[in-house]
Each structure stands twice: as structure tokens, then as C-alpha cells.
C-alpha positions, -999 to 999 in steps of 0.1 A, spaced: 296 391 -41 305 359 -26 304 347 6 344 353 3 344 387 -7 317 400 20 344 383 51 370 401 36 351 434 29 337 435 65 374 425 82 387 459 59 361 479 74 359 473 107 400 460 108 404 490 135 380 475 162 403 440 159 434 463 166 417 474 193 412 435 208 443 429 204 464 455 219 441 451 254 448 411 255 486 413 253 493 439 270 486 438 305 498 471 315 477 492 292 447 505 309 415 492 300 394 519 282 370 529 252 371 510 216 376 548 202 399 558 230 419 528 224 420 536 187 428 576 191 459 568 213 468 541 187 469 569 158 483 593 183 515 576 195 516 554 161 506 573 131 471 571 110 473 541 91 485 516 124 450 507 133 456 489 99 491 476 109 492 438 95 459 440 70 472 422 41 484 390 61 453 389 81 436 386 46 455 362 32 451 338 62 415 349 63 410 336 26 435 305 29 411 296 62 379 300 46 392 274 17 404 251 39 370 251 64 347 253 30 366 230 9 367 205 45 330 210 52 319 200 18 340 172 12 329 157 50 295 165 39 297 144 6 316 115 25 289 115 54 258 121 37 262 104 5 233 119 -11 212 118 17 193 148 35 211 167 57 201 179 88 212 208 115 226 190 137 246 167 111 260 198 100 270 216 136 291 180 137 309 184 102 314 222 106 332 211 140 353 188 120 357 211 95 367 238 120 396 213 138 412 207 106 413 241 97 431 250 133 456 227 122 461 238 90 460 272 91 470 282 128 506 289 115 499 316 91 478 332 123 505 328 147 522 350 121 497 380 113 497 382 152 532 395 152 525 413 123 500 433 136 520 439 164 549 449 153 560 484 158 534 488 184 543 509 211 536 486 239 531 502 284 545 467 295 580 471 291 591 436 290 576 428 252 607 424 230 605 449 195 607 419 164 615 423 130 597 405 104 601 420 68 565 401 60 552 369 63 579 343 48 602 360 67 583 358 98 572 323 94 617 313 89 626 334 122 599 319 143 614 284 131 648 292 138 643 314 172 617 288 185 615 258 166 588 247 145 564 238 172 563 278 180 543 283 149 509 258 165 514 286 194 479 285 206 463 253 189 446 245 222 423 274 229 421 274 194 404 240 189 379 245 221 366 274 204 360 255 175 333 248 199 317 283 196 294 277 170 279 252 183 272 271 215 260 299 191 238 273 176 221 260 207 214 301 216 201 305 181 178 274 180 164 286 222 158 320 213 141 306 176 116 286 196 107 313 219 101 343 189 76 316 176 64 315 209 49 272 197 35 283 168 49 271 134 58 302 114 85 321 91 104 343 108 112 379 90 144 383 80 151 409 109 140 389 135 165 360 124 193 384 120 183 401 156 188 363 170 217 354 149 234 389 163 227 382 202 237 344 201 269 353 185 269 381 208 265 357 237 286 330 224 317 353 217 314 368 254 313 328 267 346 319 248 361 354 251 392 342 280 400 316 256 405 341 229 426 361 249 449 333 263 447 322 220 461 358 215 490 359 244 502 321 236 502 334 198 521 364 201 548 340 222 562 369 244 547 346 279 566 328 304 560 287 289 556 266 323 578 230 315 559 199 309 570 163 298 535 162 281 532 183 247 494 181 257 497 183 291 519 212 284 496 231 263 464 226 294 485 240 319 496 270 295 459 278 292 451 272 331 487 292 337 476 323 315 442 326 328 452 320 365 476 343 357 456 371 341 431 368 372 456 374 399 473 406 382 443 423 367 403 403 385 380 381 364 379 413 340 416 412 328 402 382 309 379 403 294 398 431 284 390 440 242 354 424 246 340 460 240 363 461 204 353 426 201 311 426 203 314 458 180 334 441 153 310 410 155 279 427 158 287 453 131 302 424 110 269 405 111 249 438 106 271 445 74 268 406 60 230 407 68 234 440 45 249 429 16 229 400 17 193 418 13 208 440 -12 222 407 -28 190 395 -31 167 423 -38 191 424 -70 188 396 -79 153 389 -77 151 422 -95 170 410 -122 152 373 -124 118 394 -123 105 377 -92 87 394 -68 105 393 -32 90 371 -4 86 389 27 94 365 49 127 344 48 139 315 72 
């Protein structure tokens, strides 16, 4: 199974719990409860299968980003380095290169699934307009002809700060590294490094979560756009406007409405990776007929 495959198999299985997310950032009016009361009025007023509403192009944007990050990474890495040794820090730089690029690239194709998944959805705030994408061509030639091309980099700001977030996840990871080993020089177990690995993506998600939601509202394009000369200018104060304005209707928690839906998917995600890696490599080292180390890095 490669790296590939396992994103793609843990997005299918916990696909649900991003539903979830994304019904509580756009739209205001819906009350704030439970990821599985969320979900059972979804299926209730929707049907069985719309917790899965918009899978496929989620997918394919999901495997068209991870090309363009991994195929980015590795080429910056050969141009850097040049044979030399890397280092962690060298590669929290390029993997924030990396992850710019791929916003621009790719943010299109998730301005798209957006609507996607939210099409059909039966929304409480009554001023969301119903839209009518037969799939994601189609989608991606009414966007351009209702609201110009620029419509489909909806959200490219947030976007790029949180290409920030691994690099805060990083920094938590390295902190709470130092402190397990408590000065002394040793190997962590593989649980202990998955246990920090959950709670500084954990932490790092929670940090960056307004920014996901304003990436969400400016994606899904149903907001009021406040006029600016500036393109970047513009984009700032659309951020500034949508949290400001999320604040004033709903407190400092309207920002954080879908972080339940949201630490569930990552937590379970890294849980189910961290998963299919052991059994990965009990396999293989089966297979190879070498015995397992207990410890990893």
C-alpha cells in the first residue's frame, strides 16, 4: 500500500466526519451540535449515502494534490540539496514551498468539490442559492462563466497561511520529542511517536482551524465580497471581513464550529495510517525474514 492509497483509504472511511466540517462552517444558521448528531440529521433530511455526497471529486483532487506536493517536494529537494544531506529543518522549508505551489495548482479543482459536496444540501440559512453542476467539468465552465476565472483561486489566501500548519505541527512535535526523552538520548517506541505526532496535529489543526473555516466560506462563494482596488488587498480584508464577521453573529466559537468533526477525522486518520503502517511493516519484515526492531524513530 503506498503512501497514496492509505490518504485515499482513510478520506473513504472517515469521508462522513469531513461532511460533518463542512456543513457547520457554511452554514451559519445551523446549530452547532454532535459529529453523530450532525451526521443522523444529514441522513435523515438527505438520504443514506449524502454524508458521501461529492467523494469521487474529493479523490481526484486529493490524488492530483498529492502529485503535485510529492512530485514539487522532490524535485526542490534535488535542486537544493544536490546530493548533500538533508536535514529537518531543510525539509519543513521545501515542504512549505512544496505546499504553496500546490495551493496554486490545485486550489481550482477544490473550489470545485466544495460545491460538489454541497450540492443538494438542505441548508437552515435560507439565503444559499441551490447550484447545478452535472460533475466537475461542468462545474469548473459555470464557475468561469458566472464569476470569472478568478472565482476558481476562491480562497488561495487562507489557503497558503495554512501551508504554514505543518510547520507549527513540527515545532509541537520536535517540544513534546524533547520532553518524552526528558535529556536523555534514546529511541522512542513507535506509540509514543504516533501519541506526539496525534496531539501536535491535534494542536496545530485547532491553531489554524478559523482559517479553515473562512477557506471553506470564500470557497463555496455564496459570501458578500467587500470591493478592493488591490487583488491582495482584497483577498486580506475578505479573511479579516469573514472572521470579523463570523465573531459578531455567532462569539469566538462560530469560528470554531466543525472542530469536533475535524479532530475526529485527523486523529482517527493518523490512528488508521499509523495502522497500516505497523501492519506494513510487520509484513514485510515477515516476508524479508528479519526480526522486528522494537523501537522505531
Amino acid at each position: 500500500v503506498t503512501n497514496k492509497s492509505k490518504h485515499v483509504t482513510a478520506m473513504t472511511v472517515f469521508f462522513p466526519l469531513d461532511t460533518a466540517r463542512l456543513r457547520l462552517q457554511v452554514d451559519d444558521k445551523r446549530k452547532a451540535k454532535s459529529t453523530p448528531a450532525i451526521l443522523a440529521e444529514i441522513i435523515k433530511e438527505e438520504g443514506l449515502l449524502a454524508p458521501y455526497r461529492g467523494w469521487f471529486p474529493v479523490i481526484c483532487s486529493l490524488c492530483c494534490s498529492n502529485f503535485v506536493y510529492f512530485y514539487c517536494f522532490h524535485s526542490l529537494k534535488a535542486m537544493w540539496l544536490q546530493g548533500q544531506k538533508s536535514t529537518p529543518g531543510k525539509d519543513l522549508i521545501i515542504g512549505i514551498a512544496a505546499g504553496v505551489v500546490n495551493v496554486l495548482v490545485t486550489t481550482p479543482l477544490w473550489v470545485v468539490n466544495t460545491r460538489l459536496k454541497l450540492q443538494g444540501a438542505k441548508f437552515r440559512n435560507e439565503d444559499i442559492e441551490p447550484t447545478h453542476y452535472r460533475g466537475i467539468v461542468d462545474a469548473l465552465v459555470q464557475i468561469v462563466q458566472n464569476e470569472g476565472v478568478g472565482a476558481l483561486w476562491n480562497g488561495t489566501c487562507p489557503s497558503l497561511l495554512l501551508v504554514l500548519n505543518p510547520g507549527i505541527q513540527f515545532m509541537i512535535y520536535e517540544t513534546l520529542k524533547r520532553h518524552l526523552r526528558g535529556g536523555v538520548h534514546r529511541e522512542l517506541s513507535s506509540l509514543e511517536v504516533f501519541a506526539i505526532g496525534a496531539i501536535a496535529k491535534a494542536v496545530a489543526t485547532t491553531v489554524t482551524y478559523p482559517l479553515q473555516t473562512v477557506q471553506s466560506i470564500l470557497r463555496f462563494g455564496q459570501h458578500r465580497q467587500p470591493t478592493e482596488q488591490s487583488k491582495l488587498q482584497s483577498s486580506l480584508r475578505s479573511v479579516m471581513y469573514l472572521i470579523i464577521n463570523r465573531v459578531r453573529r455567532s462569539g469566538i466559537l462560530g469560528l470554531f464550529k466543525g472542530l469536533e468533526a475535524k479532530l475526529l477525522q485527523t486523529v482517527l486518520t493518523a490512528a488508521l495510517m499509523f495502522l497500516l503502517y505497523e501492519k506494513i511493516a510487520a509484513a514485510t519484515f515477515r516476508v524479508m525474514g528479519i526480526k522486528r526492531p522494537l523501537t522505531s524513530r
